[in-house]
N, C-alpha and C positions, 0 to 999 in steps of 0.2 A: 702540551703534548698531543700530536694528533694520533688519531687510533685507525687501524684499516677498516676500511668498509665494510659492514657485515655482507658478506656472500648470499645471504639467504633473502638477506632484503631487497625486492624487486623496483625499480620505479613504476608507476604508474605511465602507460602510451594511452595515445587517444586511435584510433582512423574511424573516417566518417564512412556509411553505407552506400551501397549505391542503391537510387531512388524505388520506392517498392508501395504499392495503393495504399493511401492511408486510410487508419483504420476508423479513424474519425468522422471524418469528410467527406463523404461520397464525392467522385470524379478528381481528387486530388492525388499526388502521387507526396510521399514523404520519405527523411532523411533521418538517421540516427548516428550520434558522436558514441561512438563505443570505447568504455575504458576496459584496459588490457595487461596482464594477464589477468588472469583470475585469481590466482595465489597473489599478486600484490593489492591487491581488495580488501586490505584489513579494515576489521572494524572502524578505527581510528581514519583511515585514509575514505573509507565510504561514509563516514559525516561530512568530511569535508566535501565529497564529492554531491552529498543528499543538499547540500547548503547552495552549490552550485546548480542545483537543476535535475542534478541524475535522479535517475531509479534502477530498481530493477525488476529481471525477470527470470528468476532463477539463480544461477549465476550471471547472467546478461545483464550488465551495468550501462545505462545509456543514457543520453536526452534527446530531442527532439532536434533535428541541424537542417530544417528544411528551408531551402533557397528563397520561394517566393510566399514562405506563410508564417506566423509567430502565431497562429492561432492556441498553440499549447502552452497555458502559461500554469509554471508552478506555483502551488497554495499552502499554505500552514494556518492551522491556527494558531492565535496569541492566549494559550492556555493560563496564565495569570487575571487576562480581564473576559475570559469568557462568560459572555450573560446569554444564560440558555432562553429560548425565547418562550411561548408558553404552552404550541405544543410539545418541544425539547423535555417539558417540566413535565409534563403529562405522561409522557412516554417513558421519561427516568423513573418515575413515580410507579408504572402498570410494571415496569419490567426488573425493577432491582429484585425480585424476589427469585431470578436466574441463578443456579450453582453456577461459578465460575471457575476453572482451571486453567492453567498454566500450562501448556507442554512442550520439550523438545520438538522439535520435527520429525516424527517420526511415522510410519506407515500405521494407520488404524482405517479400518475397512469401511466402518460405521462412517465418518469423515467421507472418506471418500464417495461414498453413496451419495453422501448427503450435496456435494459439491457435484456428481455426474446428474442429479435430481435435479438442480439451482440451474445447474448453465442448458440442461435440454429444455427447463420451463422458460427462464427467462431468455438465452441467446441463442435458441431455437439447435442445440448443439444435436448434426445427425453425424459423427464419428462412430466407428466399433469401440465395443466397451475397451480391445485391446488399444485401440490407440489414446482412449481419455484415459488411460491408467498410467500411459507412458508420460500423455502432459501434464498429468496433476502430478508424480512425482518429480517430474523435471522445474517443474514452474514453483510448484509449493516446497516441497520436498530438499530441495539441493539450494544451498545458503554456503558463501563464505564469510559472514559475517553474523553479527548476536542476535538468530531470531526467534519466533517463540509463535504456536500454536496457542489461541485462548478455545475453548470450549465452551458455550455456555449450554445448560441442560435445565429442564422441569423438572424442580424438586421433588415433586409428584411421582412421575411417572418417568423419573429419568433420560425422558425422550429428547437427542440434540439436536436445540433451536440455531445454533450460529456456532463457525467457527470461524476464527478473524488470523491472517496471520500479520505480523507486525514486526518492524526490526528493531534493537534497542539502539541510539544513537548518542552520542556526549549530549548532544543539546536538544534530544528530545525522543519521539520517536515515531517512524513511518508506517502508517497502514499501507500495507500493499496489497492486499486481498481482502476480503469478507466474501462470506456466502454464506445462505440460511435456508431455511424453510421455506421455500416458493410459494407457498400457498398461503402462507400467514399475510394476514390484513394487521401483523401489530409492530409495526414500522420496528422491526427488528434490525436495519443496517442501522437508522438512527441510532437507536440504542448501543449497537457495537462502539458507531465513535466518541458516543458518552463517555462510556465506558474506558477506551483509552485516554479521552481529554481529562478524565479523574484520574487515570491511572498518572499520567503527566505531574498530575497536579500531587499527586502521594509520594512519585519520586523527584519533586521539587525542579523540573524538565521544561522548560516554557515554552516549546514547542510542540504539536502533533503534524507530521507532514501527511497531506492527503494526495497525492502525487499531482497532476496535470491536470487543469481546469480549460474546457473549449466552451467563449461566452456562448457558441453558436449551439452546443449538444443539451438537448433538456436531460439525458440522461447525466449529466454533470452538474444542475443545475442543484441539486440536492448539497453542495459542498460549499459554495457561497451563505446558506442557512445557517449555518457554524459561525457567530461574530462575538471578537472582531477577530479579521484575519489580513494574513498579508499576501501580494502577489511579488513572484521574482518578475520585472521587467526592467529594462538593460542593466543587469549583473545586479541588480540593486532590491531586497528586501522592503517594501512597502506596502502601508494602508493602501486602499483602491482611491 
């Protein structure tokens, strides 16, 4: 017996952008495959899509579709044979003593300081305050799919060191932000993806996606440290 098609369920469209500076590369220009609508971005249809390549940014679901470069290659760790290596151990070891929380997405002031702090330290951000409050709720903030604010805080003094955000996926789950403490010398992003490759490993998940690796950016170079792991190169899930 066939049944009519539910109304409410959208297909997923693709269109590709047109070409705009990338943001990687100096003097390159780049392309993005954007999926479409936004209400057909179920949870379920953005794994398939995280498996193929996508990310996102906000609600903005994309991959990289540039003409003359494959410089962008996507990364996961293989969370079952992860061997942390022995600063990794050092660092799980100085930092489990972090309160950890779980949160919604939702507007907390403290958070957002802490991320207008991180991005004028480290990515030199000279915006008005009103405009980084637009992009950190647009970017962090607005999710159509299952994601989740981690916090971590000084048991001490309650003061917050990292907050991470992360989506939940069938087959694993994707860091798409982190941001901490500018100032701290105690490799605190490390520590964040620890912390989800355990998390992985508690909900039995053998994946953690770390979105897009460029061999050529040392600011990427931090994500390869993670082994073993796999790159997507042509459509295909592999060791390097």
């Amino acid at each position: 017996m066939m049944h009519a098609p539910d109304p409410t369920i959208q297909p997923v469209q693709f269109y590709t952008t047109a070409p705009y500076p990338c943001s990687y590369l100096a003097d390159l220009q780049a392309r993005s495959k954007v999926a479409i609508p936004a209400n057909a971005i179920t949870p379920k249809a953005y794994s398939q899509l995280v498996d193929h390549g996508f990310r996102r940014s906000g609600t903005f679901v994309y991959k990289p579709d540039c003409q003359h470069c494959n410089a962008c290659t996507s990364l996961r760790i293989d969370v079952q044979n992860f061997a942390p290596d022995r600063t990794q151990r050092r660092v799980w070891k100085r930092l489990q003593h972090l309160n950890t929380t779980v949160l919604p997405l939702t507007w907390n002031e403290e958070h957002y300081l802490l991320y207008k702090d991180y991005q004028t330290q480290r990515h030199d951000l000279q915006q008005d305050d009103h405009a980084v409050r637009a992009q950190y709720a647009q970017f962090l903030l607005s999710s159509q799919v299952d994601s989740r604010l981690i916090e971590f805080r000084d048991p001490q003094t309650n003061a917050l060191k990292i907050v991470a955000l992360c989506d939940m996926l069938d087959q694993g789950l994707s860091a798409v932000y982190t941001f901490f403490s500018p100032d701290s010398t105690e490799s605190l992003g490390t520590y964040a993806i620890l912390w989800q490759i355990h998390l992985c490993e508690s909900l039995g998940l053998p994946w953690l996606y770390l979105g897009y690796w460029i061999e050529q950016s040392r600011k990427m170079a931090y994500k390869t440290r993670f082994t073993p792991y796999q790159l997507l190169q042509n459509g295909s899930w592999s060791a390097p």
